[in-house]
C-alpha positions in Angstrom: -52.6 174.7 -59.9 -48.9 175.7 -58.4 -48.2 175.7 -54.9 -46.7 178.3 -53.2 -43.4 178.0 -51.7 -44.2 176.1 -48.2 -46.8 174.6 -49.4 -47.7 170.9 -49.9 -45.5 170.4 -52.7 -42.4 171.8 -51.3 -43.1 169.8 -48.5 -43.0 166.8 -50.1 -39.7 167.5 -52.1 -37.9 168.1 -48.9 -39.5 164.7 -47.3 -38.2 163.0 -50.2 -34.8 164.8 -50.1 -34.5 163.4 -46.7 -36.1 160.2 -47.4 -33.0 159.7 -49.8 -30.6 161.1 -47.5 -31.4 158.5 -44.5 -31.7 155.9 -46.7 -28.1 156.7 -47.9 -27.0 157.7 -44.4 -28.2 154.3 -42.8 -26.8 152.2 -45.6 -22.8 153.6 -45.6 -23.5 153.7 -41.8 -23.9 150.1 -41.2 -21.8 149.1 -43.8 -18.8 150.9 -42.2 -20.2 149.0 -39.1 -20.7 145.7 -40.7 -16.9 146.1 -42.2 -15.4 146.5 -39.1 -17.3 143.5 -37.7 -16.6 140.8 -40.4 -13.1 142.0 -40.6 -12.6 140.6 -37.2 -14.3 137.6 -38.3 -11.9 137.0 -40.8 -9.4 137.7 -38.7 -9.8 134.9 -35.9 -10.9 132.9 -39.0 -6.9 133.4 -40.9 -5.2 135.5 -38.4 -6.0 135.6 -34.9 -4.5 132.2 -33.8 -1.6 132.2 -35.2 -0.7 135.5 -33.3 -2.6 135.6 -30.4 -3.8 132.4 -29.5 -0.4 130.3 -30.0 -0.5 126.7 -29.2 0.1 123.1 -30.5 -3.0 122.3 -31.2 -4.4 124.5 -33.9 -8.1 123.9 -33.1 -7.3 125.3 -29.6 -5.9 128.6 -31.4 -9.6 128.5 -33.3 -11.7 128.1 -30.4 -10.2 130.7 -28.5 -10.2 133.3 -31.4 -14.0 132.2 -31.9 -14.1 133.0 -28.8 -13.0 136.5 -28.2 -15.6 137.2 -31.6 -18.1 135.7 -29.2 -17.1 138.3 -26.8 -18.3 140.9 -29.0 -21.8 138.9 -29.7 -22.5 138.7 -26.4 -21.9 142.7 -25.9 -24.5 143.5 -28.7 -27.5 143.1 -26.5 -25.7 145.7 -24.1 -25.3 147.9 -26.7 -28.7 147.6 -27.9 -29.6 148.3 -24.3 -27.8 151.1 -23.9 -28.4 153.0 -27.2 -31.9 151.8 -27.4 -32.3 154.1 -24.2 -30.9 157.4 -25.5 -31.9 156.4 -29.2 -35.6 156.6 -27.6 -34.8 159.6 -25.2 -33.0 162.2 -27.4 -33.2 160.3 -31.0 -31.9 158.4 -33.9 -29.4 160.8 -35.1 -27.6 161.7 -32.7 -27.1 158.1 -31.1 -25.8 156.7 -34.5 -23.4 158.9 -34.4 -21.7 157.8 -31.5 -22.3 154.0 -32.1 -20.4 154.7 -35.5 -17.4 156.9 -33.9 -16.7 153.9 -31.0 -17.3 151.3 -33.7 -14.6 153.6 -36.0 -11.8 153.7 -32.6 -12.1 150.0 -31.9 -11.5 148.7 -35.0 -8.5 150.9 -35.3 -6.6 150.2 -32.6 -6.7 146.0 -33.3 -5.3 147.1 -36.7 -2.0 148.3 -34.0 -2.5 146.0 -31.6 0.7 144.4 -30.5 1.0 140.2 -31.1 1.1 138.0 -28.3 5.2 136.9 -28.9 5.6 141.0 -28.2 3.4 141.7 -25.2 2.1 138.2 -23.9 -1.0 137.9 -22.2 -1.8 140.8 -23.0 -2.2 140.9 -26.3 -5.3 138.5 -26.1 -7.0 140.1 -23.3 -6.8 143.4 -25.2 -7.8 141.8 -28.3 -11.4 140.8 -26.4 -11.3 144.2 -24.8 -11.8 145.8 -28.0 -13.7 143.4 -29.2 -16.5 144.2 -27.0 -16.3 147.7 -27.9 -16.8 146.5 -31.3 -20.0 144.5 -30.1 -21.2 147.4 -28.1 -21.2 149.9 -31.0 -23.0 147.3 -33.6 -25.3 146.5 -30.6 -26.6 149.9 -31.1 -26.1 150.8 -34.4 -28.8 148.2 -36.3 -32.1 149.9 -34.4 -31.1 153.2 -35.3 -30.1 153.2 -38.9 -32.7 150.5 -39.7 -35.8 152.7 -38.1 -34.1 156.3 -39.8 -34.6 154.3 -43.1 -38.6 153.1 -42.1 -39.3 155.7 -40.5 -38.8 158.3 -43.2 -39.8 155.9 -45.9 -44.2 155.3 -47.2 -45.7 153.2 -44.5 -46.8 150.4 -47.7 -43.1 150.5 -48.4 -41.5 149.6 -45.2 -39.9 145.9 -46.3 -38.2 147.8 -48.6 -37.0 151.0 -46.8 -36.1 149.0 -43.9 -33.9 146.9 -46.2 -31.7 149.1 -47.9 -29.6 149.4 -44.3 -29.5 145.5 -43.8 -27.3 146.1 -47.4 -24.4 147.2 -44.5 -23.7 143.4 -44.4 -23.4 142.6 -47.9 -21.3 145.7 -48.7 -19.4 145.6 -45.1 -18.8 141.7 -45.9 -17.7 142.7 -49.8 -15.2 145.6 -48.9 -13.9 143.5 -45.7 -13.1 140.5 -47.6 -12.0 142.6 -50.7 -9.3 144.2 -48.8 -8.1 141.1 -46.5 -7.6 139.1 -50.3 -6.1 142.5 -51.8 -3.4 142.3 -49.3 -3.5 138.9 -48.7 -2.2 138.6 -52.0 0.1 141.9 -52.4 1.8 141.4 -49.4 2.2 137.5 -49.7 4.3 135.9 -46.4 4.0 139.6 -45.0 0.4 138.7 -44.4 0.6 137.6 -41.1 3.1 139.9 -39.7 1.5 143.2 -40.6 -0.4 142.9 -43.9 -3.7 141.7 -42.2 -3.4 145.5 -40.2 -4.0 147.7 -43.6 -7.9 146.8 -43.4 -8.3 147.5 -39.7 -6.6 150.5 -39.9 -8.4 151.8 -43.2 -11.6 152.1 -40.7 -10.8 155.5 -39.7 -10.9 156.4 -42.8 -14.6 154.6 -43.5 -15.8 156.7 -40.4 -15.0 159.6 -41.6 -16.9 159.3 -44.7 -19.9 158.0 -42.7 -20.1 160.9 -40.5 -19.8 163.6 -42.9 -22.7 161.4 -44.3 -24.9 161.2 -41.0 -24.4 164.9 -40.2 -26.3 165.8 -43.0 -30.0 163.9 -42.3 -32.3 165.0 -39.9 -34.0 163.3 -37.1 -37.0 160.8 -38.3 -40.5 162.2 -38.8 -42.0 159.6 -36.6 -39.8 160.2 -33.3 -40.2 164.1 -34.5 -43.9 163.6 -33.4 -43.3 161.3 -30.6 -41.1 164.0 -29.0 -43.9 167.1 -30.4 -46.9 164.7 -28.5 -44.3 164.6 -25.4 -44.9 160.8 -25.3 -41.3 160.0 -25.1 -41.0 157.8 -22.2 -38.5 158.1 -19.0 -37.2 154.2 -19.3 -37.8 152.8 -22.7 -35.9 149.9 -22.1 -37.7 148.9 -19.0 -41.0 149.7 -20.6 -40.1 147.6 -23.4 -39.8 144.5 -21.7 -42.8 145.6 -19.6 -45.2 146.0 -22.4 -44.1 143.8 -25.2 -41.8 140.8 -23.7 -42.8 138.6 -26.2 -42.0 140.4 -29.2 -38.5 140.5 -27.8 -38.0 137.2 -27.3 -39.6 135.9 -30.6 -37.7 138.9 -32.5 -34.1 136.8 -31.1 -35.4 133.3 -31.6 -36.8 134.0 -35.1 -33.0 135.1 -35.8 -31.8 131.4 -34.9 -32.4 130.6 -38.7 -30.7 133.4 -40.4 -27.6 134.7 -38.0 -26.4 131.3 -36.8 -26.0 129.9 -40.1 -25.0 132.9 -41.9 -21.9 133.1 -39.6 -21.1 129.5 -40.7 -21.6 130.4 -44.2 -19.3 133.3 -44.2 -17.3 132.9 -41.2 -16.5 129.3 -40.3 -16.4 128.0 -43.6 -12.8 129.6 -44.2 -12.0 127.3 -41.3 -13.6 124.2 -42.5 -12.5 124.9 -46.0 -8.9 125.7 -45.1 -8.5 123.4 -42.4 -10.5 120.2 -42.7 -10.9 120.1 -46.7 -7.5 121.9 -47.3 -8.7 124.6 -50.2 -7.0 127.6 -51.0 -7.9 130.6 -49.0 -8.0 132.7 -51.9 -10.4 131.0 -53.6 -12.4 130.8 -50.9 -12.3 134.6 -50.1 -13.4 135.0 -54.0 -16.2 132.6 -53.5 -17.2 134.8 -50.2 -17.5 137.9 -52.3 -19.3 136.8 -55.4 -22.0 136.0 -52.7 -22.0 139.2 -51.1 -22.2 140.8 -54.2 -25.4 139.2 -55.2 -26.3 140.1 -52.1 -26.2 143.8 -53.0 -29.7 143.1 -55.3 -30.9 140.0 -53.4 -31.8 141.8 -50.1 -33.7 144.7 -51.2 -35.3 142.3 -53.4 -36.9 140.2 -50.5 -37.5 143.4 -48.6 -39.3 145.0 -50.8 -41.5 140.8 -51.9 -42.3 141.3 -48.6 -44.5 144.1 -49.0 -46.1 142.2 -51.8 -46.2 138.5 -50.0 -46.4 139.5 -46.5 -43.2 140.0 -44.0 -44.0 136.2 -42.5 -44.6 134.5 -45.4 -41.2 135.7 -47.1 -39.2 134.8 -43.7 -40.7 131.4 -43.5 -39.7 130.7 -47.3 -36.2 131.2 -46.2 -36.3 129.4 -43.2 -37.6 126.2 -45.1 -35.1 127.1 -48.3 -32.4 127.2 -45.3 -33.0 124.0 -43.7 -33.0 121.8 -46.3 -29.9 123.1 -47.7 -28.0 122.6 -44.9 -26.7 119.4 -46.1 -26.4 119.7 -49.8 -24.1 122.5 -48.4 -21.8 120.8 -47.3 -22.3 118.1 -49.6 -21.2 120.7 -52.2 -17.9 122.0 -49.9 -16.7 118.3 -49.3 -16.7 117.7 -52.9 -13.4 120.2 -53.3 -14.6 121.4 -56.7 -13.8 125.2 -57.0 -17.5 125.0 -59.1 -19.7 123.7 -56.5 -17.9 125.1 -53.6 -19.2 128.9 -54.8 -22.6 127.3 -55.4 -22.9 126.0 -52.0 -21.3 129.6 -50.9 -23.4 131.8 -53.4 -26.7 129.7 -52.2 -26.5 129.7 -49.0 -26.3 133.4 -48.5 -28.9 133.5 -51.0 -31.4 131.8 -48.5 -30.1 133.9 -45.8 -31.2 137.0 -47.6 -34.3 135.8 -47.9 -34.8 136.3 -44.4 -32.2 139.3 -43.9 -34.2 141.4 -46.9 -37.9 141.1 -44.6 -36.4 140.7 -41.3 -35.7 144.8 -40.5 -39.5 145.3 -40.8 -40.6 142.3 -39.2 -39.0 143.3 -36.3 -39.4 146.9 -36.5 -42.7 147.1 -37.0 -43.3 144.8 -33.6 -42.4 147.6 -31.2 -44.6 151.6 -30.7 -42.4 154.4 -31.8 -41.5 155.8 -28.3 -40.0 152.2 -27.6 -39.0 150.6 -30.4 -35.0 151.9 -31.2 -34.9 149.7 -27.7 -37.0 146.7 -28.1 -36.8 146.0 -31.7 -32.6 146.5 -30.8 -32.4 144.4 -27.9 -34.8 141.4 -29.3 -32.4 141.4 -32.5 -29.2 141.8 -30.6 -30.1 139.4 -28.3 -29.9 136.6 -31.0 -26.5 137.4 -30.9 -25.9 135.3 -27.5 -28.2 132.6 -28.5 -27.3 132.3 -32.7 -24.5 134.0 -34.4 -21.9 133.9 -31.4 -22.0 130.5 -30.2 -22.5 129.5 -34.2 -19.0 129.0 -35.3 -17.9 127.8 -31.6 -20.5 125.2 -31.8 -19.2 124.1 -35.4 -15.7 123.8 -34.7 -16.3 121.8 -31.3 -18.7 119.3 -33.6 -15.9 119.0 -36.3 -13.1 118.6 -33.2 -15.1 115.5 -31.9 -16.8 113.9 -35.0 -14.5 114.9 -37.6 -17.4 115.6 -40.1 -20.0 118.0 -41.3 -23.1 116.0 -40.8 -24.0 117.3 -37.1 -22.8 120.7 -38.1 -25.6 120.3 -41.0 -28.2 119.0 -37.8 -27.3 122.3 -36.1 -28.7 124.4 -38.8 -31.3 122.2 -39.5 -32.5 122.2 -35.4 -31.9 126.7 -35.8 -34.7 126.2 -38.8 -36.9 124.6 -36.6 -37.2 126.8 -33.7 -37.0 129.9 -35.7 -40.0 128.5 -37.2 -42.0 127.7 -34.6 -40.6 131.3 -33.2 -42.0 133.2 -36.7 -45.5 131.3 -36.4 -45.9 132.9 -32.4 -44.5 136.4 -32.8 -46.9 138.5 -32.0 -48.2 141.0 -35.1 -48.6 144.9 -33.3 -48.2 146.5 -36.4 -48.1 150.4 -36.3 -48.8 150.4 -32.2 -48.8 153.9 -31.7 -47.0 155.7 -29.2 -49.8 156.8 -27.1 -51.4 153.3 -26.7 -48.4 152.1 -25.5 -47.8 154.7 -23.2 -51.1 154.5 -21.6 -50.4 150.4 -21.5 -47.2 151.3 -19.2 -48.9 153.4 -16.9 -51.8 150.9 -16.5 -49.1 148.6 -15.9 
């Protein structure tokens, strides 16, 4: 039997049309996002304080630039915050669009961002300025693109859908290292004067690609029908922490495992390695994007075990597989063989996508439609402040005082812990629809 045009079958070719389209939308998105936020990790990794932190002591330099990329952690939760609200208010679409735009500006304007020997004081205070503009826009970029992908996608096929944006950080960390070791080497001493610009500048560029992309999708299905019920609710933020509290909190603690490590693994190791156990930067670069390469098939894979497995029981596997690598890790680095060094790089990020892959839905799934671009945001953002930001901070004061690995090692291993115990309480409210949680608020 055929169906007539508007009828079921046309129906479902345009949902899948779309279903593709956000998929795609979400994924160059956050990798645009991702790119501009590892590049500046990078940065105060190589860069940053040599020209705008100068001192005599180059771990000062180091702790100050992990500083200012602390700044931009500890923005994320406002960002979430703030695009949580109108993400829940107006929708998706149009909020992602102006996450990716001040994400897009930010980035540009450290690529011309005048040094410290030409403008002083300055020069660092702007540097955390825009910083935070960077933290603000990624704040409130990972709700949005992560629920457009879930929210289009089969409900038995969420780990999956949900995963294809988390491949932003594979891709962003892929095309941001790419470029800093493309003119790292093709502009050779020139690196540090205006070579390490090129890739901050290129961003515009990036953005424009991303919003030609994002102009094209429509608004989700799911918020669609929230806004049709007229069960979109007046503070979503405050009703968030009203109604489900607890699935905020677990959402950042569960992250302690996976974010605080994984900016270790990707982030501080160029310091360790280049600093402490004197290796090459290029090699280390290359090491950096083999892993993110295999991180291109490795997260969707775990997303898409989890809907086989269950979303806990794939997040816990990482967690374990994380903490007891954390010191054949740097067992591996201190060993200064190019061979093991990528294992213990290519590994490590192996076990962090086995929580990265499952983690979107996890979190996602936590939160009612009308309120969850703002609590699962701010619960994942939030781990920002606790986890990735104070991560490499953390690890160079450790290596200042001790002068080894070992309680760096202990840090990860005490993150495994809590985001254990953290997975095991998180509430499960799986599918909470919009009305229930409405009602909930005004019974409040």
């Amino acid at each position: 039997m055929t169906s007539t045009v508007g009828g079921p079958r046309d129906d479902e070719a345009i949902r899948r049309s779309q279903r593709r389209r956000a998929v795609f939308a979400s994924t160059v998105g956050t990798t645009i996002e991702w790119y501009d936020f590892f590049l500046y990790g990078t940065a105060a990794a190589l860069v940053f304080p040599k020209l705008f932190f100068p001192g005599e002591d180059p771990y000062v330099g180091i702790l100050l630039a992990f500083g200012t990329q602390f700044a931009g952690f500890a923005a994320r939760p406002i960002g979430a915050a703030i695009f949580g609200h109108y993400g829940d208010r107006i929708g998706r679409k149009a909020t992602l669009i102006i996450t990716l735009l001040l994400m897009g500006i930010g980035t540009a304007l450290i690529g011309v961002l005048p040094s410290y020997a030409a403008i002083g004081l300055a020069a660092p205070i702007l540097l955390t300025i825009l910083r935070i503009i960077q933290g603000v826009a990624v704040g409130g970029e990972w709700g949005g693109s992560v629920l457009l992908a879930m929210e289009w996608g089969h409900a038995k096929q969420r780990g999956l859908m949900a995963s294809w944006p988390q491949l932003g950080v594979p891709l962003g960390l892929l095309i941001s290292t790419g470029l800093v070791q493309l003119m790292s080497t093709t502009t050779g001493p020139a690196f540090l004067t205006w070579g390490w610009r090129v890739p901050f500048l290129a961003s515009i560029v990036l953005v424009g690609v991303g919003l030609y992309v994002r102009l094209r999708v429509l608004e989700s299905p799911e918020f669609a029908e929230v806004k049709a019920k007229q069960t979109v609710v007046k503070m979503p933020v405050v009703d968030a922490f009203r109604t489900q509290w607890r699935e905020i909190l677990s959402s950042a603690f569960v992250r302690l495992s996976e974010q605080a490590p994984f900016y270790l693994f990707v982030t501080f190791v160029l310091t360790y390695g280049t600093q402490q156990l004197k290796l090459g930067r290029t090699g280390l670069l290359n090491d950096t994007l083999v892993a993110a390469a295999i991180g291109l098939v490795s997260v969707p894979f775990f997303g898409w075990l989890s809907d086989k497995i269950g979303r806990k029981m794939m997040y816990g596997i990482g967690i374990v597989c994380t903490a007891l690598f954390a010191f054949p890790y740097f067992g591996l680095l201190n060993t200064r063989v190019a061979g093991l060094v990528l294992l213990a790089i290519v590994v490590s990020l192996i076990f962090h996508d086995m929580q990265y892959g499952p983690q979107a839905a996890l979190i996602a799934e936590s939160f009612g439609t009308n309120i969850r671009y703002s609590g699962a945001g701010i619960g994942y953002q939030l781990a920002s402040v606790i986890a990735g930001g104070p991560a490499p901070l953390i690890a160079a004061y450790i290596l200042k005082n001790t002068g080894a690995s070992a309680g760096i090692a202990w840090y990860i291993v005490i993150c495994c812990v809590i985001a254990m115990i953290a997975l095991v309480l998180m509430p499960r409210r799986a599918s909470v629809d919009a009305g229930s949680v409405r009602a909930a608020v005004k019974q409040g």
